[in-house]
PyMOL commands that place a pseudoatom at each C-alpha (Angstrom):
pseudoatom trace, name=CA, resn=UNK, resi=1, chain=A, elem=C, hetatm=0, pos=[-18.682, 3.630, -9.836]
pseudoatom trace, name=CA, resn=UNK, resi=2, chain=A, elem=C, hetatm=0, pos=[-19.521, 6.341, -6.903]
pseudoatom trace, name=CA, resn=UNK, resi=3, chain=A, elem=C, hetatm=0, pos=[-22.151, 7.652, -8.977]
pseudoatom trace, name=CA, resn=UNK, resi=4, chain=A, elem=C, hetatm=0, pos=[-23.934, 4.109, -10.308]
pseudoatom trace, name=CA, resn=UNK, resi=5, chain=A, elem=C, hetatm=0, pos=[-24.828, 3.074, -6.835]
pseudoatom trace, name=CA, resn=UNK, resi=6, chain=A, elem=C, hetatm=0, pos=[-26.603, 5.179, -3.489]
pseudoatom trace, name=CA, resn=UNK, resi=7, chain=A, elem=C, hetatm=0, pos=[-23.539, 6.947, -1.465]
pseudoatom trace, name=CA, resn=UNK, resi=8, chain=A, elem=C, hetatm=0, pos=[-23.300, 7.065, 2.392]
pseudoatom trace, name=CA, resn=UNK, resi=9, chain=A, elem=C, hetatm=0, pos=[-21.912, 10.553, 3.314]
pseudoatom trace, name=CA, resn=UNK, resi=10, chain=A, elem=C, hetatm=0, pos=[-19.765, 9.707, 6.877]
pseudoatom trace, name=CA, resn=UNK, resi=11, chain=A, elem=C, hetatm=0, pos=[-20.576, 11.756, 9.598]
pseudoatom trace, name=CA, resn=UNK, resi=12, chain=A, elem=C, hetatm=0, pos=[-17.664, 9.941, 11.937]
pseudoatom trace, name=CA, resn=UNK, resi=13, chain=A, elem=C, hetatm=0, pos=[-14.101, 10.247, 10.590]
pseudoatom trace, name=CA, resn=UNK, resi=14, chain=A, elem=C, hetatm=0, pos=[-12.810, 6.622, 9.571]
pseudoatom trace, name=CA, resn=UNK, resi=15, chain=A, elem=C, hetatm=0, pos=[-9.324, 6.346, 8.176]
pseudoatom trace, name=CA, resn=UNK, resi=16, chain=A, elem=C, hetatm=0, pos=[-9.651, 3.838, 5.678]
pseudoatom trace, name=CA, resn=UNK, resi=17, chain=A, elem=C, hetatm=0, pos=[-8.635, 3.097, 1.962]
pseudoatom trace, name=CA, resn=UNK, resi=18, chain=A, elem=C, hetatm=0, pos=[-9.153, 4.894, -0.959]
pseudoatom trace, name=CA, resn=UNK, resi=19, chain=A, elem=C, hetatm=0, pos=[-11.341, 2.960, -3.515]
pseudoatom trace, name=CA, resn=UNK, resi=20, chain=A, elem=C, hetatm=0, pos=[-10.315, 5.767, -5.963]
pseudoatom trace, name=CA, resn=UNK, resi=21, chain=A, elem=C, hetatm=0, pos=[-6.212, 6.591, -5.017]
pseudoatom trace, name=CA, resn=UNK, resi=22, chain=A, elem=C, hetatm=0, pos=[-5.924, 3.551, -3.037]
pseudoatom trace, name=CA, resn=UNK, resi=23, chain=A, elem=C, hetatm=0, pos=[-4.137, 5.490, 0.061]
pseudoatom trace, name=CA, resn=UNK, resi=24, chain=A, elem=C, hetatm=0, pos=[-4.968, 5.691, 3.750]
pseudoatom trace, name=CA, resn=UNK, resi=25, chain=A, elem=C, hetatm=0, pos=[-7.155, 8.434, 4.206]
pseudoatom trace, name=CA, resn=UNK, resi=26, chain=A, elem=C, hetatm=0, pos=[-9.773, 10.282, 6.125]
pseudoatom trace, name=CA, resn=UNK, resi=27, chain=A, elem=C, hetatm=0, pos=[-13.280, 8.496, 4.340]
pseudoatom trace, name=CA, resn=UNK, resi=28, chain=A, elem=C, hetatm=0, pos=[-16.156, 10.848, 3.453]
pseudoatom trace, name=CA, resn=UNK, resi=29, chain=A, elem=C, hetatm=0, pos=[-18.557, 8.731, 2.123]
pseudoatom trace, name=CA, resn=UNK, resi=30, chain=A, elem=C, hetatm=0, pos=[-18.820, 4.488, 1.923]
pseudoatom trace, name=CA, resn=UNK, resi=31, chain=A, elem=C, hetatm=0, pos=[-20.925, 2.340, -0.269]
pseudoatom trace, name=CA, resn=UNK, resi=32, chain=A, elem=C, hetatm=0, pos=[-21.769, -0.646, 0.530]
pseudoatom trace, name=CA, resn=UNK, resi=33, chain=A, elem=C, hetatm=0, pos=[-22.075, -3.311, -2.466]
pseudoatom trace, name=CA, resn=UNK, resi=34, chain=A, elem=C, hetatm=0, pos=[-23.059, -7.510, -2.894]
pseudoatom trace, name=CA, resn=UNK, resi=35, chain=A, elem=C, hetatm=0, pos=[-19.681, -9.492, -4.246]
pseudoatom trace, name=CA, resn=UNK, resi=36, chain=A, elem=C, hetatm=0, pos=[-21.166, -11.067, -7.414]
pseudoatom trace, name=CA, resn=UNK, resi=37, chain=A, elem=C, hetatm=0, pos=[-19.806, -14.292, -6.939]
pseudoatom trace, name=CA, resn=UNK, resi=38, chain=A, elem=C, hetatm=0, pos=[-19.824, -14.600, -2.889]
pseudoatom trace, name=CA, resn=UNK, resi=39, chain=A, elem=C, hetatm=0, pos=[-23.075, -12.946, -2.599]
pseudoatom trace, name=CA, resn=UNK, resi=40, chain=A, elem=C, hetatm=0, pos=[-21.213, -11.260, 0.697]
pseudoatom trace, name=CA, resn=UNK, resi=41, chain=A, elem=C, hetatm=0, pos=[-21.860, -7.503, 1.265]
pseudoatom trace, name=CA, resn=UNK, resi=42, chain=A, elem=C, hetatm=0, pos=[-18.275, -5.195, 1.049]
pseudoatom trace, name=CA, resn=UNK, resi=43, chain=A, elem=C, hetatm=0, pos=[-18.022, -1.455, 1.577]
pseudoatom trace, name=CA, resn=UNK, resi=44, chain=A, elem=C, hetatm=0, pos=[-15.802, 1.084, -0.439]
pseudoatom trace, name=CA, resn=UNK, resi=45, chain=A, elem=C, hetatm=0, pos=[-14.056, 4.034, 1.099]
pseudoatom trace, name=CA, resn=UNK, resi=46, chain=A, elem=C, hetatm=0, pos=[-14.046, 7.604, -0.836]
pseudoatom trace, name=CA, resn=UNK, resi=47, chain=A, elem=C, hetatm=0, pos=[-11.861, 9.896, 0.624]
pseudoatom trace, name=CA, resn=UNK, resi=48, chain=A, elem=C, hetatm=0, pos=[-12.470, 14.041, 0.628]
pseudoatom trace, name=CA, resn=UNK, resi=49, chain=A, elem=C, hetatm=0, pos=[-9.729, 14.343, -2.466]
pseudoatom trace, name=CA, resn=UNK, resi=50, chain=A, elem=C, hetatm=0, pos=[-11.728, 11.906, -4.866]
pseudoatom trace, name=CA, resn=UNK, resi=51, chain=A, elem=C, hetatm=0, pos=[-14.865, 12.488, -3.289]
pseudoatom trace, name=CA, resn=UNK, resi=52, chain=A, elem=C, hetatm=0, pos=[-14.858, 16.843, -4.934]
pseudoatom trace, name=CA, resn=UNK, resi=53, chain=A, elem=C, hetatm=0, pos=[-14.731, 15.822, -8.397]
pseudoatom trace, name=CA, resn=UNK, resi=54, chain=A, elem=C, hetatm=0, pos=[-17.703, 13.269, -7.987]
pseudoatom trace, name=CA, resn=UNK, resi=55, chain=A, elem=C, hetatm=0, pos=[-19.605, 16.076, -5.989]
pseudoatom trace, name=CA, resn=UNK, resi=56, chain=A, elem=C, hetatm=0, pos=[-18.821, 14.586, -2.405]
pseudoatom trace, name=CA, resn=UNK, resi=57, chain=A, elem=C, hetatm=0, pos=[-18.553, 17.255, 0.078]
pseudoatom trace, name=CA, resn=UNK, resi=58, chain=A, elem=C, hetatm=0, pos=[-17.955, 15.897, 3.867]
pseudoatom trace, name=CA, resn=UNK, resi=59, chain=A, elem=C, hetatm=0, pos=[-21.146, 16.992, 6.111]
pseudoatom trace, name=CA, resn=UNK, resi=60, chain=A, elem=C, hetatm=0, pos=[-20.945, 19.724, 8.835]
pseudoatom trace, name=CA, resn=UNK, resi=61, chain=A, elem=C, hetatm=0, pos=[-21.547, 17.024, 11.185]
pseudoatom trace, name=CA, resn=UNK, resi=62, chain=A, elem=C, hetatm=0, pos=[-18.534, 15.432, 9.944]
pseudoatom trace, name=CA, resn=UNK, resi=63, chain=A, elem=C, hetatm=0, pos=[-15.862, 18.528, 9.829]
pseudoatom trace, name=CA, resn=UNK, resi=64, chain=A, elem=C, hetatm=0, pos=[-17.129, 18.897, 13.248]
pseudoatom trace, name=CA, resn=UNK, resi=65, chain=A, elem=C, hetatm=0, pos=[-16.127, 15.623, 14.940]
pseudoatom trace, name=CA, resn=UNK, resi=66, chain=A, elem=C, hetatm=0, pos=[-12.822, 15.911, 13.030]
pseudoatom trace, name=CA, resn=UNK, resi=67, chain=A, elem=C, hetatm=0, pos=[-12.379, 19.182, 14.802]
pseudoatom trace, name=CA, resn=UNK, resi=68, chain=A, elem=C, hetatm=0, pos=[-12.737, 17.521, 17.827]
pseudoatom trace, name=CA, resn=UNK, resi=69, chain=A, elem=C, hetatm=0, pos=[-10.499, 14.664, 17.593]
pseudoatom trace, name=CA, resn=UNK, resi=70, chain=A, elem=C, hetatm=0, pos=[-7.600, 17.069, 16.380]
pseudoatom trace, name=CA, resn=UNK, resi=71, chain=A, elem=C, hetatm=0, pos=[-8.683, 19.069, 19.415]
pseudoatom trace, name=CA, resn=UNK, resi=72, chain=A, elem=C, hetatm=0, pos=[-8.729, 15.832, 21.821]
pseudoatom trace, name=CA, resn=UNK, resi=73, chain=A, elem=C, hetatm=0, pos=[-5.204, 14.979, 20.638]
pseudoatom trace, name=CA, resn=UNK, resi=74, chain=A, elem=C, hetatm=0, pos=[-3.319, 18.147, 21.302]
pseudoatom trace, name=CA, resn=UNK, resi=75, chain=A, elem=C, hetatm=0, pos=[-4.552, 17.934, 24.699]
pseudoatom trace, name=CA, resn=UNK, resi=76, chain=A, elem=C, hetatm=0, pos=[-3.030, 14.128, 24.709]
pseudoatom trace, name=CA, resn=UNK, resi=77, chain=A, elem=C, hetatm=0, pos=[0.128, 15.393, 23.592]
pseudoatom trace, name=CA, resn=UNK, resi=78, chain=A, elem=C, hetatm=0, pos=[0.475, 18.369, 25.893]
pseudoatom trace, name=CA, resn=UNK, resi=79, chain=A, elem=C, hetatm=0, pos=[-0.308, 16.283, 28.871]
pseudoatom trace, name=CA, resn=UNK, resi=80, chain=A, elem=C, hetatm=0, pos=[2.340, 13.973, 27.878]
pseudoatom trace, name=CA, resn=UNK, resi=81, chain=A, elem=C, hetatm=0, pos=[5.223, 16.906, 27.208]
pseudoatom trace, name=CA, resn=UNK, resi=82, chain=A, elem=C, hetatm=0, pos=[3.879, 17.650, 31.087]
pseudoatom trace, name=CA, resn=UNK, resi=83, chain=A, elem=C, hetatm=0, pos=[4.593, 14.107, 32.135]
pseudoatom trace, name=CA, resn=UNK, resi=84, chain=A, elem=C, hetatm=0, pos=[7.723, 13.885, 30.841]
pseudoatom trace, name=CA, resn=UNK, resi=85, chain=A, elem=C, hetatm=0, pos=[9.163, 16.919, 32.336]
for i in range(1, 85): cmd.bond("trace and resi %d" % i, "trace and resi %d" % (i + 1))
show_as sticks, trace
zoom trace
């Protein structure tokens, strides 16, 4: 279905749901599609797992803001081992 339609690689980490495995994961790339009956536009979520096989590869802009926001909560979590002791 990925392939039928144009692909939106994500260059913001989103945890959303799997069109593909249906779990909570990290998205890579969306695409955004008309309901046939409702005429309403709804998005589907790839994640990096399902997205390889199809050719997905997350962008460098990407790998680099989830970098960050790993980064950004160690630093939480320190600060709050300080706090509590």
């Amino acid at each position: 279905m990925f392939a039928k339609k144009s692909v939106r690689l994500q260059e913001v980490p989103l945890i959303r749901r799997c069109f593909s495995c249906h779990q909570l994961r990290f998205a890579i790339a969306s695409q955004v599609l008309i309901h046939k009956s409702s005429g309403r536009p709804y998005c589907r979520w790839l994640c990096e797992d399902c997205g390889k096989p199809r050719g997905l590869h997350p962008t460098r802009e990407y790998l680099k803001n989830l970098q960050e926001m790993d980064e950004e909560e160690e630093t939480k979590t320190d600060l709050k081992v300080l706090v509590r002791a």
